[in-house]
C-alpha positions as CSV (number, residue, x, y, z in Angstrom):
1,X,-68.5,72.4,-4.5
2,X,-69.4,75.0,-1.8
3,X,-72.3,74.9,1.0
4,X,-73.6,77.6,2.1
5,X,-76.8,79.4,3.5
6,X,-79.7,79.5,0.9
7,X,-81.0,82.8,-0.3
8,X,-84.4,84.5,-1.6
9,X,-82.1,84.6,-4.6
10,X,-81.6,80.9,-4.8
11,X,-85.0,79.9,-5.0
12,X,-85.0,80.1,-8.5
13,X,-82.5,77.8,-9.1
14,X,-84.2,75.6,-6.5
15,X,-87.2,75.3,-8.1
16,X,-87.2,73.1,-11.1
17,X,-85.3,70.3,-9.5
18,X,-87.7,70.3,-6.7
19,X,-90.4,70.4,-8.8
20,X,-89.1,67.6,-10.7
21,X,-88.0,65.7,-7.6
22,X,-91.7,65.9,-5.7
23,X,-93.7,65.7,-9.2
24,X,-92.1,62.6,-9.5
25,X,-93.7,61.0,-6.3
26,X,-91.3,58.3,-5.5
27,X,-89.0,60.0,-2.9
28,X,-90.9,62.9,-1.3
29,X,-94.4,62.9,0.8
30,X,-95.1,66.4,-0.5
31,X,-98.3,66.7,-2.8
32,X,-97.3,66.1,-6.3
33,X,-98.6,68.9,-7.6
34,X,-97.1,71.2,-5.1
35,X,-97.4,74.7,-6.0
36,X,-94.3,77.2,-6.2
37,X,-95.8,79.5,-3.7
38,X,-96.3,77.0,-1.1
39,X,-93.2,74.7,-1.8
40,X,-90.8,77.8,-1.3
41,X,-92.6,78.3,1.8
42,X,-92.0,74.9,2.8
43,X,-88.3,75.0,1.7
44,X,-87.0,77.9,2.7
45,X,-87.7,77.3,6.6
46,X,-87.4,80.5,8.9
47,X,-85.2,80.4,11.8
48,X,-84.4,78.8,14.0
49,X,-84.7,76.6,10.8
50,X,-81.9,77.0,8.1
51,X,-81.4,76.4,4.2
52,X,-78.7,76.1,2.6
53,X,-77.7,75.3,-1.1
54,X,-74.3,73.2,-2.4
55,X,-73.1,74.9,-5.6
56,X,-70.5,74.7,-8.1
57,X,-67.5,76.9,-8.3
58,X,-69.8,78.9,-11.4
59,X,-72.9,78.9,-9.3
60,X,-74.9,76.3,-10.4
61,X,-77.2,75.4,-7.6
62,X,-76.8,71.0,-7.3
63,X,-78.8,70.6,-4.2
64,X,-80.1,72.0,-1.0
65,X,-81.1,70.9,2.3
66,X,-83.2,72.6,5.4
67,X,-82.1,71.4,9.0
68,X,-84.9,72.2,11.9
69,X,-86.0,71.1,14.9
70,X,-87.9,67.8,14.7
71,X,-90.3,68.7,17.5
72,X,-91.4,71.9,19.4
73,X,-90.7,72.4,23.1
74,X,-89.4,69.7,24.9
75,X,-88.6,67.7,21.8
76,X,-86.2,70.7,19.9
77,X,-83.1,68.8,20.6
78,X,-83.8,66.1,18.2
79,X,-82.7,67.8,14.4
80,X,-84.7,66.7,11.2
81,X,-83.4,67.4,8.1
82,X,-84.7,67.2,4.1
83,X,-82.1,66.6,0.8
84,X,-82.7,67.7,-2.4
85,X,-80.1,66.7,-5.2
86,X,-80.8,68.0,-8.7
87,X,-80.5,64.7,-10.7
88,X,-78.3,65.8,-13.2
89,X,-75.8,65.9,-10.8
90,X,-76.4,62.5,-9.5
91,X,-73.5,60.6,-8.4
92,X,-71.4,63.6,-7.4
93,X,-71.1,63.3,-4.3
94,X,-73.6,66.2,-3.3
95,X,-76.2,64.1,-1.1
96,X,-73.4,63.0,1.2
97,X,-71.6,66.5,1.4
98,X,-75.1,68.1,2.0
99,X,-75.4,65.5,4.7
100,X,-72.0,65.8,6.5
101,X,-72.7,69.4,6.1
102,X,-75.9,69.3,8.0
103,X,-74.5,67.4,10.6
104,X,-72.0,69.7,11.6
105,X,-74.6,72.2,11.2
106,X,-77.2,70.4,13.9
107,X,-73.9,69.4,16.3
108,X,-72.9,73.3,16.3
109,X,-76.5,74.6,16.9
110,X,-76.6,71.9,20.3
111,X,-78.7,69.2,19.0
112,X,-78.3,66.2,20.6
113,X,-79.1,63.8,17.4
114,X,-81.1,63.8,14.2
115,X,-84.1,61.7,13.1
116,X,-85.6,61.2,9.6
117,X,-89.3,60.7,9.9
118,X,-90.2,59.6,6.7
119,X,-87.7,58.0,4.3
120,X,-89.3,56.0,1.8
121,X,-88.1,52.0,1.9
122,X,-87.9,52.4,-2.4
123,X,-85.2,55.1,-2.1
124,X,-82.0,52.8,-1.9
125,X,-79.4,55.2,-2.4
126,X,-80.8,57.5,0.1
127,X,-81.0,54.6,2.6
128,X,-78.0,53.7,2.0
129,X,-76.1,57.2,2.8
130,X,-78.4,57.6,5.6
131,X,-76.6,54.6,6.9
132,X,-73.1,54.9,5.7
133,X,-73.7,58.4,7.7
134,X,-74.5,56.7,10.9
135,X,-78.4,56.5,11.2
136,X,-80.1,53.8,12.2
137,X,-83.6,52.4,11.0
138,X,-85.6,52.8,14.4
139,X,-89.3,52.2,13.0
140,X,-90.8,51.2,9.7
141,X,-94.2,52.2,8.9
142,X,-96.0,49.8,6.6
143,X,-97.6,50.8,3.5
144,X,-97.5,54.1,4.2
145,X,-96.2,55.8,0.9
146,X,-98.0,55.5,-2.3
147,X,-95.5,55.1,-4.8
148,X,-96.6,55.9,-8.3
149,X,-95.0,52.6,-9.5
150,X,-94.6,50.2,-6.6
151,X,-98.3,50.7,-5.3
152,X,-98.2,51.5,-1.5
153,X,-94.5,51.0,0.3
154,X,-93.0,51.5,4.0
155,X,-92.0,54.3,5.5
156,X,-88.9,54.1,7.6
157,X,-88.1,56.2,10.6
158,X,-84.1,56.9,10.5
159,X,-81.9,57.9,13.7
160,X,-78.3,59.4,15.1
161,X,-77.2,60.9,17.8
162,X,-74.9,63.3,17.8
């Protein structure tokens, strides 16, 4: 698997997983019915944001990731960062190489640590590379996600420095 910055020309192959992924409405605070237009906008964060896209050797996008700043001005320093993992290639590895990725990414570009601000309490596996990754649960906000099948669950505020 490579990592490497996204392109316009990846968007396509971003698409339908993301689709899936945020139609779904178990994992992502997005509106479920996002449209392409505005999701791609969303996604494919200008600078000093960045996108980029983990593929196999024949170029099959299996997930991307966008790192920016988590706060303008004085709060730049602190990085936040979203996943994406097509789920057919679940269990590959690709969340935590997208994450160690990113890291290095946000350490390069000077920031000083990296906060998740909503990661839903639901999403176990996420949580769980979140932590084997070195963040730290530093709030939890009750009942703030509606989850299509577990009526309304915490939100939990995730932390590392760097």
């Amino acid at each position: 698997m490579q990592i490497r910055p996204a392109t316009p020309d990846d968007w396509p192959l971003i698409w339908p997983f993301l689709r899936t992924i945020v139609a779904a409405g178990e994992t992502y605070t997005w509106p479920r019915d996002v449209d392409e237009e505005r999701a791609r906008a969303m996604w494919l964060v200008p600078p000093p944001g960045r996108t980029v896209v983990a593929v196999d050797p024949d170029g099959t996008v299996l997930g991307s990731a966008k790192l920016l700043p988590n706060q303008l001005g004085p709060g730049d320093h602190v990085a936040n960062a979203s996943f994406m993992v097509d789920p057919a290639a679940g269990g590959r590895g690709v969340g935590r190489a997208l994450g160690e990725h990113v890291l290095g990414l946000a350490r390069a570009e000077g920031y000083r640590a990296m906060q998740f601000n909503a990661v839903v309490a639901t999403n176990t596996r996420a949580v769980a590379l979140w932590r084997s990754l070195g963040f730290e649960v530093v709030g939890q906000v009750p009942e703030a996600f509606q989850h299509p099948t577990e009526d309304y669950v915490d939100l939990l505020v995730m932390h590392r420095r760097l």
